[in-house]
Every structure is written in structure tokens, then in C-alpha cells.
MDTraj code that builds the backbone (N, CA, C; nanometers):
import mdtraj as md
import numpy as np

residues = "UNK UNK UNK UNK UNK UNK UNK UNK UNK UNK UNK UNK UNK UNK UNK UNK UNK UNK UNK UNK UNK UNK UNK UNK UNK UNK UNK UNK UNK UNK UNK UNK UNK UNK UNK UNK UNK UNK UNK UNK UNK UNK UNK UNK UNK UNK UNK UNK UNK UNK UNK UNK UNK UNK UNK UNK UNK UNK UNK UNK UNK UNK UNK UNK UNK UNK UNK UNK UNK UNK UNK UNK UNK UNK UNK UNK UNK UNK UNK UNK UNK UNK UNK UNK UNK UNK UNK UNK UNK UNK UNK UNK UNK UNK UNK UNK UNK UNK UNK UNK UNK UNK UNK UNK UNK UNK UNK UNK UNK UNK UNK UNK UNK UNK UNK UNK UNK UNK UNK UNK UNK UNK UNK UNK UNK UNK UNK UNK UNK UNK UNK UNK UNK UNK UNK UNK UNK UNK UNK UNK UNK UNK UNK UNK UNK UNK UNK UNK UNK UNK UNK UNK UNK UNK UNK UNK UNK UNK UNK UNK UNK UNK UNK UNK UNK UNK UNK UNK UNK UNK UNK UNK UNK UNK UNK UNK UNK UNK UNK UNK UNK UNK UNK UNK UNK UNK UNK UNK UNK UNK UNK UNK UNK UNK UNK".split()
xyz = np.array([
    [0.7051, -1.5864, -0.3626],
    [0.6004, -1.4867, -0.3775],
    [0.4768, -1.5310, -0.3007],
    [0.4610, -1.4603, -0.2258],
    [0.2968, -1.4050, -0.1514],
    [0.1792, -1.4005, -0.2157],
    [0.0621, -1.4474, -0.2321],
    [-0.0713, -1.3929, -0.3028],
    [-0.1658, -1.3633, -0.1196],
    [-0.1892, -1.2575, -0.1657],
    [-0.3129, -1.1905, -0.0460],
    [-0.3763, -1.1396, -0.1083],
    [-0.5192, -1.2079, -0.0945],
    [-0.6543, -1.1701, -0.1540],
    [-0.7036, -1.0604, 0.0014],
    [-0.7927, -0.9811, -0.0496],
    [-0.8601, -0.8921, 0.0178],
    [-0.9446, -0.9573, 0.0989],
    [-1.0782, -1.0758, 0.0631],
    [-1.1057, -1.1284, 0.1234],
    [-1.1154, -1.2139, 0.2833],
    [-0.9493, -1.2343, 0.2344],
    [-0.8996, -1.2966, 0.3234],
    [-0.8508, -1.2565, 0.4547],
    [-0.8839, -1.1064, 0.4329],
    [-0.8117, -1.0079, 0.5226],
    [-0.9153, -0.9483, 0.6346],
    [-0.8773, -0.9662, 0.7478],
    [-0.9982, -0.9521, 0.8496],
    [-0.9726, -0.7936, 0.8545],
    [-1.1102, -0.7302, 0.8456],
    [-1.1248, -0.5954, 0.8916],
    [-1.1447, -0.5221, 1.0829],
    [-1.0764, -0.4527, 1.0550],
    [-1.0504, -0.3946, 1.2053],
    [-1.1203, -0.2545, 1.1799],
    [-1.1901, -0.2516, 1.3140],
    [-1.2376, -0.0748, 1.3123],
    [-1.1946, 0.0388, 1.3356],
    [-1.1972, 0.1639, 1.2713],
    [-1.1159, 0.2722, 1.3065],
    [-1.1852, 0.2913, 1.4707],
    [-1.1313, 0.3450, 1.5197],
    [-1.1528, 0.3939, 1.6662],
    [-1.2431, 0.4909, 1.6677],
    [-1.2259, 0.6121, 1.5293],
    [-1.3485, 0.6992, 1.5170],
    [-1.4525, 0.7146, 1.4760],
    [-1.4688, 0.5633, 1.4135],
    [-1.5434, 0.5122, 1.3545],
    [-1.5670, 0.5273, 1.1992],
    [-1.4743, 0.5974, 1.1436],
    [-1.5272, 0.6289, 1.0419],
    [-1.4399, 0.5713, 0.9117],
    [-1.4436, 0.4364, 0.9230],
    [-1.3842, 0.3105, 0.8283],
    [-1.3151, 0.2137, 0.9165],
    [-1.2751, 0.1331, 0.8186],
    [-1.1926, 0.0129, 0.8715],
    [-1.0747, 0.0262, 0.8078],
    [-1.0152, -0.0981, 0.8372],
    [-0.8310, -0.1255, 0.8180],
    [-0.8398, -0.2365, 0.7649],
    [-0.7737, -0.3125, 0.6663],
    [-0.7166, -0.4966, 0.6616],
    [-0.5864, -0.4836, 0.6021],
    [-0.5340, -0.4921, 0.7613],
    [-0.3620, -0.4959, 0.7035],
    [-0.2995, -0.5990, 0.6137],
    [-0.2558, -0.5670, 0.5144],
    [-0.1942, -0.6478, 0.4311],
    [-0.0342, -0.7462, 0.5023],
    [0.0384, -0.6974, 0.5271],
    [0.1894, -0.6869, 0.5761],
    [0.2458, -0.6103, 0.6606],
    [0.3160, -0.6381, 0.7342],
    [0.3847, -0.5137, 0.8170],
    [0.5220, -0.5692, 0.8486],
    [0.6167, -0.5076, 0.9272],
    [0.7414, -0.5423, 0.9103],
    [0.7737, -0.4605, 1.1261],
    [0.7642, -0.5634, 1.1955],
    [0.8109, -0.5236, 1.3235],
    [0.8743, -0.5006, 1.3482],
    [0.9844, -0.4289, 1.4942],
    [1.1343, -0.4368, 1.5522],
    [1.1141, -0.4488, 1.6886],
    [1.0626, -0.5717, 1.7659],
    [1.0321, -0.5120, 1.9026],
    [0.8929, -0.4448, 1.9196],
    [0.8555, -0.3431, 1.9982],
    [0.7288, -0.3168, 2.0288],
    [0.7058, -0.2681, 1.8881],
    [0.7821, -0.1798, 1.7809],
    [0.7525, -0.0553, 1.6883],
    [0.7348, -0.1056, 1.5717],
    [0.6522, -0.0725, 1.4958],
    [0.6032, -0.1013, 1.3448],
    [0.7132, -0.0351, 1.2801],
    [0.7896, -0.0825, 1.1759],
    [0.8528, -0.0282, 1.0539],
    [0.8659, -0.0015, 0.9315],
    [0.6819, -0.1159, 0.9075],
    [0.6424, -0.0451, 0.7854],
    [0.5094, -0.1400, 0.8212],
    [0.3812, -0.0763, 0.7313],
    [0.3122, -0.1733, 0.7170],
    [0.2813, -0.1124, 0.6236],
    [0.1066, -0.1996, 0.5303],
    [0.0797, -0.2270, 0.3934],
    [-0.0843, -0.2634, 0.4316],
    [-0.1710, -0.1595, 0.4162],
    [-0.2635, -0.1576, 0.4613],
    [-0.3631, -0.1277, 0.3431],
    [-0.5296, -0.1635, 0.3646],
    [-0.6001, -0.1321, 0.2901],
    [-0.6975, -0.0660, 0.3675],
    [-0.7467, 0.0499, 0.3423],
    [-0.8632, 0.1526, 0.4210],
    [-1.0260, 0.1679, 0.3658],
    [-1.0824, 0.1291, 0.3887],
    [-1.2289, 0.1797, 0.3461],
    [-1.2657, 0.2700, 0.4535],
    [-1.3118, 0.4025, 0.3688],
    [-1.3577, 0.5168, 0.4409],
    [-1.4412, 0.5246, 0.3807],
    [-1.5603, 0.5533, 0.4544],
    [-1.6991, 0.6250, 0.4628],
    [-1.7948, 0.7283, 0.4911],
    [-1.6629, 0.8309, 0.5396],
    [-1.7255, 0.9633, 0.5883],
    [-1.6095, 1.0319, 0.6060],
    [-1.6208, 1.1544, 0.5803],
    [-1.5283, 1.2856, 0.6385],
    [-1.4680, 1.2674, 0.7524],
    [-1.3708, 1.2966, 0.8032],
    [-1.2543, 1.2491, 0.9682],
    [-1.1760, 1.2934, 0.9793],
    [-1.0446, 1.2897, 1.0915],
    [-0.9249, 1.2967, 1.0827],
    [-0.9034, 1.1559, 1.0622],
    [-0.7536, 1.1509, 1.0323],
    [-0.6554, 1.0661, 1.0186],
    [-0.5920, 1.0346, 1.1191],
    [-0.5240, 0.9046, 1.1607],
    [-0.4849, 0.8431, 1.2712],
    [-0.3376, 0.9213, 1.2550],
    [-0.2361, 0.9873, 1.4038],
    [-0.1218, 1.0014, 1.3301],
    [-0.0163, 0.9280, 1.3481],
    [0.0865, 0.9253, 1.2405],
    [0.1669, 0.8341, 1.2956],
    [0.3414, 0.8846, 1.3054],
    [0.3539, 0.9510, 1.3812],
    [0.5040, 1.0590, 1.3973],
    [0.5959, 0.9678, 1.3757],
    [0.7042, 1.0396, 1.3123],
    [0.8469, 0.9368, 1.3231],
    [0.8111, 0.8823, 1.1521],
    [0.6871, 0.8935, 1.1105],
    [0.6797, 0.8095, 0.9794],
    [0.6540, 0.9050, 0.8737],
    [0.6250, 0.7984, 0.7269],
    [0.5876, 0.8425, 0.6370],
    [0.5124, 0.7869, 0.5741],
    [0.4069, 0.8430, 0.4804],
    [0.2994, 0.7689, 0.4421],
    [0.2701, 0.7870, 0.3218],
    [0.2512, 0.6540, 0.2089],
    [0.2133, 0.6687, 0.0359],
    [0.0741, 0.6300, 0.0812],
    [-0.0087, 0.7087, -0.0101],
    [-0.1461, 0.6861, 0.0243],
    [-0.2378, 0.7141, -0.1253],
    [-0.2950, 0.5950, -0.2063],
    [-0.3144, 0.5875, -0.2930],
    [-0.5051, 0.4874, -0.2911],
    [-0.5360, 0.5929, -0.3988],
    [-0.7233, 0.5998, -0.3565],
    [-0.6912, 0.4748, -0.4775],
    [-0.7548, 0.3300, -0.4242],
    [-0.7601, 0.2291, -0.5373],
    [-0.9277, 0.1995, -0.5658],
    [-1.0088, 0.2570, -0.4714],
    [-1.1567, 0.2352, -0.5152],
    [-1.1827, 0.4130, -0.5008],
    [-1.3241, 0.4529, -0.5798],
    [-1.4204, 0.5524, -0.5307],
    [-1.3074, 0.6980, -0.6259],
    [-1.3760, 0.7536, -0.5833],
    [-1.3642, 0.8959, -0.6677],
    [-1.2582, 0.9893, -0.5637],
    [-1.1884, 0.9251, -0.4562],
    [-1.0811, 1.0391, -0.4015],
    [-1.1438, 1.0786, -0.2596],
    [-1.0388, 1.1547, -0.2334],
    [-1.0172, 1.2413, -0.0991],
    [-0.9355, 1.4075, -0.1450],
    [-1.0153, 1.5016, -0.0467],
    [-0.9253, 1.6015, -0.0391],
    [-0.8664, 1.5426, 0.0976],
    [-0.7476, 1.5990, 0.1250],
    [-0.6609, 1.5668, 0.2654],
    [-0.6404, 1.7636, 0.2953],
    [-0.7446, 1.7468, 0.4517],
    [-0.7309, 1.9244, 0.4433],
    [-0.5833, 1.8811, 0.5694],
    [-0.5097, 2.0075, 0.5234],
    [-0.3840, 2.0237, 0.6913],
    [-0.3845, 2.1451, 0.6786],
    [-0.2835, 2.1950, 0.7846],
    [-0.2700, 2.3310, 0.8127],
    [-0.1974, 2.3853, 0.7217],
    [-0.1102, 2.3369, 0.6372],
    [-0.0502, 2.4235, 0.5104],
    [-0.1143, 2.3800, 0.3771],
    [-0.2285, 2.3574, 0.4089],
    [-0.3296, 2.3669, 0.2640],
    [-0.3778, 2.2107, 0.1693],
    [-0.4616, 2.2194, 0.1414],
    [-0.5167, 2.0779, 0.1017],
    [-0.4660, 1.9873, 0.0252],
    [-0.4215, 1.8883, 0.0214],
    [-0.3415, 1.7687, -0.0807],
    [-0.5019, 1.6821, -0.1181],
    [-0.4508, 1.6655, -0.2217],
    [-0.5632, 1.6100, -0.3668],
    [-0.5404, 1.5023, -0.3630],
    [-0.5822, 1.3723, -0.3247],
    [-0.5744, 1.2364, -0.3004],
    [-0.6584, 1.1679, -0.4209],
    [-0.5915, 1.1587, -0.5352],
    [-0.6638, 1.1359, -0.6645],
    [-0.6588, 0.9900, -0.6882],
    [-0.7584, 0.9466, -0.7827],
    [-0.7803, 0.7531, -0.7917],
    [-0.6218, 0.7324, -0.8499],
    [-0.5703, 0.6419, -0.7884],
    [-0.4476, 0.5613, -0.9083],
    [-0.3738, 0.6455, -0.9083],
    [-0.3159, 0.7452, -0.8271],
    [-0.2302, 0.8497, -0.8099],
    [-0.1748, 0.8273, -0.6371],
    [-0.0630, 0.7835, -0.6414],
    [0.0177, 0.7627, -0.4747],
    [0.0587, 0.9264, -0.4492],
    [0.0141, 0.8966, -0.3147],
    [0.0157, 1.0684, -0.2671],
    [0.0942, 1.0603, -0.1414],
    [0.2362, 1.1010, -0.1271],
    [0.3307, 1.0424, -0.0408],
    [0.3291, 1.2265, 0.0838],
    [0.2831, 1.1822, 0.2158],
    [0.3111, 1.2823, 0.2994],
    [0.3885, 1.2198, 0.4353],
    [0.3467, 1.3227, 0.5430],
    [0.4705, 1.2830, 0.6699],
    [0.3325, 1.2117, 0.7414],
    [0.3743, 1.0795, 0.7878],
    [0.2484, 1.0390, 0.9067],
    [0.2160, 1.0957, 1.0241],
    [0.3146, 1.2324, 1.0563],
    [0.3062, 1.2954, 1.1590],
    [0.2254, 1.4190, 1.1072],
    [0.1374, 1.5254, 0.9947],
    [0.0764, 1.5549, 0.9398],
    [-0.0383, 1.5422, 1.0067],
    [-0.1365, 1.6613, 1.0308],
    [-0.2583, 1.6526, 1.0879],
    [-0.3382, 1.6566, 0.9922],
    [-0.4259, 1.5455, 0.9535],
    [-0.4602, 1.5347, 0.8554],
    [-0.6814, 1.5134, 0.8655],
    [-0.7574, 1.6046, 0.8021],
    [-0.8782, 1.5676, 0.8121],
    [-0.9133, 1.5134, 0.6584],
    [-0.9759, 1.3618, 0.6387],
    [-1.0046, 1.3491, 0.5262],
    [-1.1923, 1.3901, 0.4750],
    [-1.1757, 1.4440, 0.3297],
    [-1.2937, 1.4776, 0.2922],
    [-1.2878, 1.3866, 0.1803],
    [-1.4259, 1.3076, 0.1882],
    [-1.4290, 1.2057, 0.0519],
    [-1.5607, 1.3348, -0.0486],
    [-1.4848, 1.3029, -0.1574],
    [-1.5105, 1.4038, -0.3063],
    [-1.6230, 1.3647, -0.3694],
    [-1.6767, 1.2282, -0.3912],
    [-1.8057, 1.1919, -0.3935],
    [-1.8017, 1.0126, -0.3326],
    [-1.8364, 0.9927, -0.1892],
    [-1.8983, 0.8934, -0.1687],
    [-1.7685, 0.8180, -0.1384],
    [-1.8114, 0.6778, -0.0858],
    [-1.6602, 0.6214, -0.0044],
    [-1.5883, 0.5956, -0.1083],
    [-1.4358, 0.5335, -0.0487],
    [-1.2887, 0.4920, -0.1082],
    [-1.2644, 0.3999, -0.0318],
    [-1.1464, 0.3341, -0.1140],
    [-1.0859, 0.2247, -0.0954],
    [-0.9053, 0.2794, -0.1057],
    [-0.8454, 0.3232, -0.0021],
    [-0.7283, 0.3733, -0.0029],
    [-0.6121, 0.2370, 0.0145],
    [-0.5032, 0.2367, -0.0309],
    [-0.3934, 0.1432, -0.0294],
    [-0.2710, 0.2490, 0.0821],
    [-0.2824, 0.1963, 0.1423],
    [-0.1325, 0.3119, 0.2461],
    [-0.0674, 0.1688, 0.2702],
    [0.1180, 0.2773, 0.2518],
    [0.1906, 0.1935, 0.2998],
    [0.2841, 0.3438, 0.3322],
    [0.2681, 0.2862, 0.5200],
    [0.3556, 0.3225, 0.6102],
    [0.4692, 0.3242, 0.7063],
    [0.5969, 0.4069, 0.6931],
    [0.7194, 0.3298, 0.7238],
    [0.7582, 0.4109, 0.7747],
    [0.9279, 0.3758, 0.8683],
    [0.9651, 0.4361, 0.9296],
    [1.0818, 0.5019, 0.8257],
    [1.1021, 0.6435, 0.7643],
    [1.2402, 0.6411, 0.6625],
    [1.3769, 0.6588, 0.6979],
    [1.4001, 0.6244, 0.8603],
    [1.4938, 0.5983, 0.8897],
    [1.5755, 0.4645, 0.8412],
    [1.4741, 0.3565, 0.7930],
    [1.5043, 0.2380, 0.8236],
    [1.4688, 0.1792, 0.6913],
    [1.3934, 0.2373, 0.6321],
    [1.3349, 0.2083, 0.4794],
    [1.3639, 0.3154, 0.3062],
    [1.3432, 0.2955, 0.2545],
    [1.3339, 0.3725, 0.1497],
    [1.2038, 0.3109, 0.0768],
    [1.0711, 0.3826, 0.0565],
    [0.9786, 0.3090, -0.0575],
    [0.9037, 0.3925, -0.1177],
    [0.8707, 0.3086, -0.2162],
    [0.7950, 0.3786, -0.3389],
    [0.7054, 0.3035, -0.4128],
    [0.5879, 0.3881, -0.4533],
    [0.4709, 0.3283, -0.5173],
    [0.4628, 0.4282, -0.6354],
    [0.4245, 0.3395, -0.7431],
    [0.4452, 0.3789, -0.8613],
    [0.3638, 0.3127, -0.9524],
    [0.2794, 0.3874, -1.0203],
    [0.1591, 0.3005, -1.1207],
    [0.1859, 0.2339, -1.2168],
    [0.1517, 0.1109, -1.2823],
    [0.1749, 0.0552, -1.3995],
    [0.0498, 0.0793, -1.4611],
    [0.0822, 0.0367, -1.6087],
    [-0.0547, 0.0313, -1.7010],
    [0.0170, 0.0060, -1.8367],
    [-0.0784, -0.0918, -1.8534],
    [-0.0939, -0.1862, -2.0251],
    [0.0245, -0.2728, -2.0037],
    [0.0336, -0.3580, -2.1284],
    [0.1369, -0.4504, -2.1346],
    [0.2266, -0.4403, -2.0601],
    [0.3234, -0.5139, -2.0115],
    [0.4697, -0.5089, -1.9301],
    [0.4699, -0.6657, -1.8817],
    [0.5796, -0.6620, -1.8957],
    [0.6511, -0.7888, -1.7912],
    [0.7670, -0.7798, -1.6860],
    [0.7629, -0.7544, -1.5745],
    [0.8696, -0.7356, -1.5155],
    [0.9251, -0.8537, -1.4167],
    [0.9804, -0.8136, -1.3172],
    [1.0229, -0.8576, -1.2231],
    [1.0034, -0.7859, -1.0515],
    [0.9036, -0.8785, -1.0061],
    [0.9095, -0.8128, -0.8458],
    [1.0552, -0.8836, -0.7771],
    [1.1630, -0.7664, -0.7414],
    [1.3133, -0.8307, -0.7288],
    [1.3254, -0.7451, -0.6030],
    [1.2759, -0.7723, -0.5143],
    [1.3391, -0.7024, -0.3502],
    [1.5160, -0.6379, -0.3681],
    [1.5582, -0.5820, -0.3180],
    [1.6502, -0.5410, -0.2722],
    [1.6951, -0.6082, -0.1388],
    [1.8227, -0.6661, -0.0953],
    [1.8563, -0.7674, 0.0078],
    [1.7692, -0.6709, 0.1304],
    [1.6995, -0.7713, 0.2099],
    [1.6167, -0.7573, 0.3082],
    [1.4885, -0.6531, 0.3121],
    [1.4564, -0.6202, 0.1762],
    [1.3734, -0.5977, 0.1517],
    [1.1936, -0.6387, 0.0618],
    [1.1087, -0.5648, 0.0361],
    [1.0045, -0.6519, -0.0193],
    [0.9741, -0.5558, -0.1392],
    [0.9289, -0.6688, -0.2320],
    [0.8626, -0.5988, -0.3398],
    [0.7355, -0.6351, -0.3573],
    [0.6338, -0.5468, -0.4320],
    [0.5265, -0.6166, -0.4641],
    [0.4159, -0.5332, -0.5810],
    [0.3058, -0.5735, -0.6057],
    [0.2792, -0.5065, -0.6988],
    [0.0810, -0.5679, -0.6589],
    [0.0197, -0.4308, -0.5857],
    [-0.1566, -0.4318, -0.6251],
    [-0.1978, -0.4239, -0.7390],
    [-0.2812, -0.5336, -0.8046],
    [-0.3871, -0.5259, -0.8746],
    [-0.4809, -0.4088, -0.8706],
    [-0.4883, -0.3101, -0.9461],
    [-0.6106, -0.2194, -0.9435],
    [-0.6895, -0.2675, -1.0644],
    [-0.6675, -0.4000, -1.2051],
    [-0.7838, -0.3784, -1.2548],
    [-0.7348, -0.4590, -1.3822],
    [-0.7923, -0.5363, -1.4815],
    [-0.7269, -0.5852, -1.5851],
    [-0.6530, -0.7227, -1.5260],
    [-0.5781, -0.8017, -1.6120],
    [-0.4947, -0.9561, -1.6054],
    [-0.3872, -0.9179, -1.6109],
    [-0.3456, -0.9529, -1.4710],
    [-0.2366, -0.9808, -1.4356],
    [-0.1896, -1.1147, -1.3989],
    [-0.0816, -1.1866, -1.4551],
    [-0.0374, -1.3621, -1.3887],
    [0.0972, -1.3244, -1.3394],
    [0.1418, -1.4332, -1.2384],
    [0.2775, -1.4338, -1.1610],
    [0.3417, -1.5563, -1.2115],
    [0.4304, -1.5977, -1.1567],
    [0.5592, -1.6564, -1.2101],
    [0.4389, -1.8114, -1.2320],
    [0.4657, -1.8808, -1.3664],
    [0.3634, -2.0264, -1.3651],
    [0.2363, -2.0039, -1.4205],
    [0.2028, -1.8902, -1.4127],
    [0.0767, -1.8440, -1.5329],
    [-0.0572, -1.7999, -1.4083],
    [0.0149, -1.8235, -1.3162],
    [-0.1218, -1.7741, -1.1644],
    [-0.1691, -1.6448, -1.1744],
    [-0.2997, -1.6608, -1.1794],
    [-0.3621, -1.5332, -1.1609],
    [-0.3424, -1.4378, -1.0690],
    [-0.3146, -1.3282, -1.0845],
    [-0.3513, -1.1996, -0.9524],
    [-0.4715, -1.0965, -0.9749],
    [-0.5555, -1.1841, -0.9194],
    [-0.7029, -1.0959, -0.9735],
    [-0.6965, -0.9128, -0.9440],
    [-0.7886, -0.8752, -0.9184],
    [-0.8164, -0.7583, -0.9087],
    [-0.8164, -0.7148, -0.7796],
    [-0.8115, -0.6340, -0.7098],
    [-0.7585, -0.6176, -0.5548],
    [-0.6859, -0.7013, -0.4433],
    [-0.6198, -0.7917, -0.5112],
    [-0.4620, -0.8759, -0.4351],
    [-0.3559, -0.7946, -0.4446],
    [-0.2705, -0.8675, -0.3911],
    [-0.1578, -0.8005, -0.3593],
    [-0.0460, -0.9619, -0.3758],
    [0.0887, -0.9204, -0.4895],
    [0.1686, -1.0631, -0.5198],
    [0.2729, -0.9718, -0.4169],
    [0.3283, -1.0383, -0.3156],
    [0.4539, -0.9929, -0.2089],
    [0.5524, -1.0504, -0.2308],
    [0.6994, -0.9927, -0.2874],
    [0.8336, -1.0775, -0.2801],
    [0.9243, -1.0395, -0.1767],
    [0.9412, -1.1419, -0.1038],
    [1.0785, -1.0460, 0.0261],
    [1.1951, -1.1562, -0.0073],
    [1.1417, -1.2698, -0.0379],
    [1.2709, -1.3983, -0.0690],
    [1.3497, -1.4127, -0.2070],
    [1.3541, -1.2958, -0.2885],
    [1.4025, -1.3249, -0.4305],
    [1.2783, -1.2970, -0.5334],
    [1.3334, -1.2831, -0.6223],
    [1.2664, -1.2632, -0.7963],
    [1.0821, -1.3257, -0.7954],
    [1.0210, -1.2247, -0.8420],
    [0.9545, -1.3629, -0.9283],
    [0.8775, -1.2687, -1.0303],
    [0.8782, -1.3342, -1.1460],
    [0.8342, -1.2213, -1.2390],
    [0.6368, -1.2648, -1.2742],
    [0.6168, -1.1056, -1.3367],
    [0.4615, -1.0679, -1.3178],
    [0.4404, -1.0144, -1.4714],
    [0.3505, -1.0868, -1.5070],
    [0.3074, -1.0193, -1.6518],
    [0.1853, -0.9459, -1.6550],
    [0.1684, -0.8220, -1.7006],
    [0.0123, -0.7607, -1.7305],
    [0.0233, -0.7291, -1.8615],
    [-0.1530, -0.7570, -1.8817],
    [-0.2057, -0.7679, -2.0387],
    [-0.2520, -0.6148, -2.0500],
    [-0.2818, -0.5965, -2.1601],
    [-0.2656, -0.4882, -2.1997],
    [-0.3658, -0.3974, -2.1440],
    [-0.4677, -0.4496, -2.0723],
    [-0.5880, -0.3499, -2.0102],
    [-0.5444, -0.3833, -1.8251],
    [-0.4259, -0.4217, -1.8524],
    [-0.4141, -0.4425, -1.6430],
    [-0.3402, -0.2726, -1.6209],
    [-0.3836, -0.2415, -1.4648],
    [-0.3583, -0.1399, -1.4057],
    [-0.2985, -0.1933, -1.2725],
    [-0.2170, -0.1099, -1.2499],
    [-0.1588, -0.2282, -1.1096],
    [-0.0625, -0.0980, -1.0461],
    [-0.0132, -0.1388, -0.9048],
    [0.0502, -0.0210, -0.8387],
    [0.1368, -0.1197, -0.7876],
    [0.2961, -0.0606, -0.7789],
    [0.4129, -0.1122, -0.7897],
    [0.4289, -0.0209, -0.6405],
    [0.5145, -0.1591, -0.5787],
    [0.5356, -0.1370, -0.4093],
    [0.7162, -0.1878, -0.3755],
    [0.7756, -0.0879, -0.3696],
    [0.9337, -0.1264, -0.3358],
    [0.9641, -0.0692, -0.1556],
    [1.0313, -0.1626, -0.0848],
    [1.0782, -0.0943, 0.0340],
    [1.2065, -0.2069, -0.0003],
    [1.2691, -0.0657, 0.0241],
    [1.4420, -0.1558, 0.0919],
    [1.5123, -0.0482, 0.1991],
    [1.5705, -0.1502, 0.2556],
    [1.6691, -0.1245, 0.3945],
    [1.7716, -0.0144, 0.3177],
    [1.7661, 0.0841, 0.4362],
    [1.8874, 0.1769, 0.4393],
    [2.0152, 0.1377, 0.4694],
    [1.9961, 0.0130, 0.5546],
    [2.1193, -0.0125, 0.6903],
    [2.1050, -0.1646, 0.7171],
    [2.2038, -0.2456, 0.7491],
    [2.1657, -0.3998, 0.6824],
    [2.0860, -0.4488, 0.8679],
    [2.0830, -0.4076, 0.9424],
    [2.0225, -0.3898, 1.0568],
    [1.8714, -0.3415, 1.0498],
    [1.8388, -0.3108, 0.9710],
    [1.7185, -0.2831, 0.8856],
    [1.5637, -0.3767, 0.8531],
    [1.6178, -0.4392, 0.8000],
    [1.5840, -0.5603, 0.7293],
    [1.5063, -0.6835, 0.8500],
    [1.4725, -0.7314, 0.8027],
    [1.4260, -0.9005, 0.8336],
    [1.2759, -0.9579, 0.7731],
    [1.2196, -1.0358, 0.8106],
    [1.1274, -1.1151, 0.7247],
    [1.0025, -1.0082, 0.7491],
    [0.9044, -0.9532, 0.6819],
    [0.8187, -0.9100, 0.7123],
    [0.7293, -1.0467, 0.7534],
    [0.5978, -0.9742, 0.8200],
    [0.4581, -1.0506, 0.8787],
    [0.3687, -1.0138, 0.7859],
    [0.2865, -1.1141, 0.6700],
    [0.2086, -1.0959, 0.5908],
    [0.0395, -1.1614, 0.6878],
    [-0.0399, -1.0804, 0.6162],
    [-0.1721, -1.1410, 0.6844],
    [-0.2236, -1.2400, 0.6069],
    [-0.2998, -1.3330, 0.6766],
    [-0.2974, -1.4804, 0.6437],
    [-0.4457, -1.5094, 0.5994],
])
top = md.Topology()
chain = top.add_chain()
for i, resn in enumerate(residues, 1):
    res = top.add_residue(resn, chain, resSeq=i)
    for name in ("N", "CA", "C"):
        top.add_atom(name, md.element.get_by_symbol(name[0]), res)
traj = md.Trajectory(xyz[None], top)
């Protein structure tokens, strides 16, 4: 298991200026991205970067939301709610009151299958990849520990791509659950976590 603090994560600028990026993980093939695991701070109304061929979970972990306007009508980008569309989607974002802190994780679904899915209160599970795949689970809020009693504070991210490791949250933790696995065993290989 992986611990990536936010901190640690160098911010890159949008091109339109209107937020940054600190990629968490991504998963290469050659020149083409096949998934990555990104964190967004937006600060103003924009379009969206696009990304064809993909798909995108996009989940508001700071600030009060986004409308997402497109041409077949507005998607509601609500706090702690994963909002899964096509990365090829023309997308203008409107922040609802004041900036966000968005979690996207973007893939190719030829090659992946994933899903984000909220936890809350007590649980103990297991982050258990699927062969050549990763699991993982963001902190949005509350105590969470990983396998040995280690903390996963509040906006980290615990990454499993090598096997098991189990995660306990206390009864006031909020956390967002991150699965990608391979369609096709050609699929697969080690993702690139940021350091």
C-alpha cells in the first residue's frame, strides 16, 4: 500500500487558467494515458479539458459543487457524490458558490472497468485490487488507519496495486472508494504514483 499526501503533490496549471491539477497516479501504455487519478482545484467558471476515447468519475471533495453545463443539459456535480460522464463531453464548469476541490479519475473503458463509491461511519474492509489492477480509498474527513494502525489523514489517498491491505474507519470517517481492474490481461501493469 501507497500513502499520497496532497501536499506532496506538485501542482500544474490549467492552460486556461482557471485551476490547477496534482496528479495522484496514472497508469501509461506507450505515448497514451489509461487511467489517471487526479486532484482539481477550480476557481472560476470554464470549460473542461477533453479527453475522447475516455471516461470520467468526477467527485467535488472540497467547496459546495459544480453545475457541469453540455449540450444535452446540465449534470449536478454535488459534494461526496461521484458523477461518472464520457471525457469526450463538452463540458463548461459553473462553481455553485465559490471554489472546489474535485477528485477525477480518468480511464480508458476499453481497458479498465472503475468505480468510485462513498463510504461513511464505521467499516473495516479490504483495499484488494483485482489481478493487475488498483484499489484505493480518499480520505474526505474523520479517522481512518491502514494495515499496522497508520494513519490516513484527511485528503490522502492509501493505493493498492500489489495485493490486500486492509483500512479501518471510525465512526465519523467519510472516505471515497476507488476500484479499476483490467478487462483483458494485456491491460494491466504497474501504475506510476506521484512521489
Amino acid at each position: 500500500m501507497r500513502l499520497i499526501r496532497p501536499g506532496g503533490l506538485a501542482p500544474v496549471a490549467w492552460k486556461n487558467g482557471g485551476g490547477v491539477t496534482r496528479e495522484i497516479a496514472r497508469l501509461d501504455r506507450g505515448e497514451a494515458t489509461v487511467w489517471r487519478l487526479s486532484l482539481a482545484d477550480v476557481d472560476r467558471d470554464g470549460p473542461f479539458s477533453p479527453f475522447p476515447g475516455m471516461e470520467r468519475i468526477l467527485t467535488v471533495v472540497a467547496g459546495a459543487g459544480m453545475v457541469l453545463e453540455t449540450r444535452a443539459g446540465p449534470l449536478q456535480a454535488l459534494p461526496e457524490t461521484p458523477l461518472a460522464f464520457s471525457g469526450a463531453l463538452e463540458v463548461v464548469g459553473r462553481l455553485s458558490v465559490g471554489s472546489v476541490r474535485n477528485l477525477n479519475l480518468i480511464f480508458d473503458p476499453v481497458c479498465f472497468a472503475a468505480n468510485v463509491s462513498r463510504l461513511a461511519g464505521r467499516a473495516e474492509t479490504d483495499l484488494d485490487p483485482a489481478e493487475g489492477g488498483t484499489a484505493g480509498l480518499y480520505v474526505l474527513g474523520g479517522t481512518v488507519t491502514a494495515t499496522g494502525g497508520a494513519p490516513v489523514p484527511p485528503g490522502s489517498v492509501a493505493l493498492c496495486g500489489d495485493g490486500p491491505a486492509r483500512v479501518r474507519l471510525a465512526p465519523d470517517a467519510r472516505a471515497l472508494w476507488l476500484d479499476l481492474a483490467p478487462l483483458h490481461s494485456d491491460a494491466s501493469s504497474e501504475a506510476i504514483a506521484a512521489r
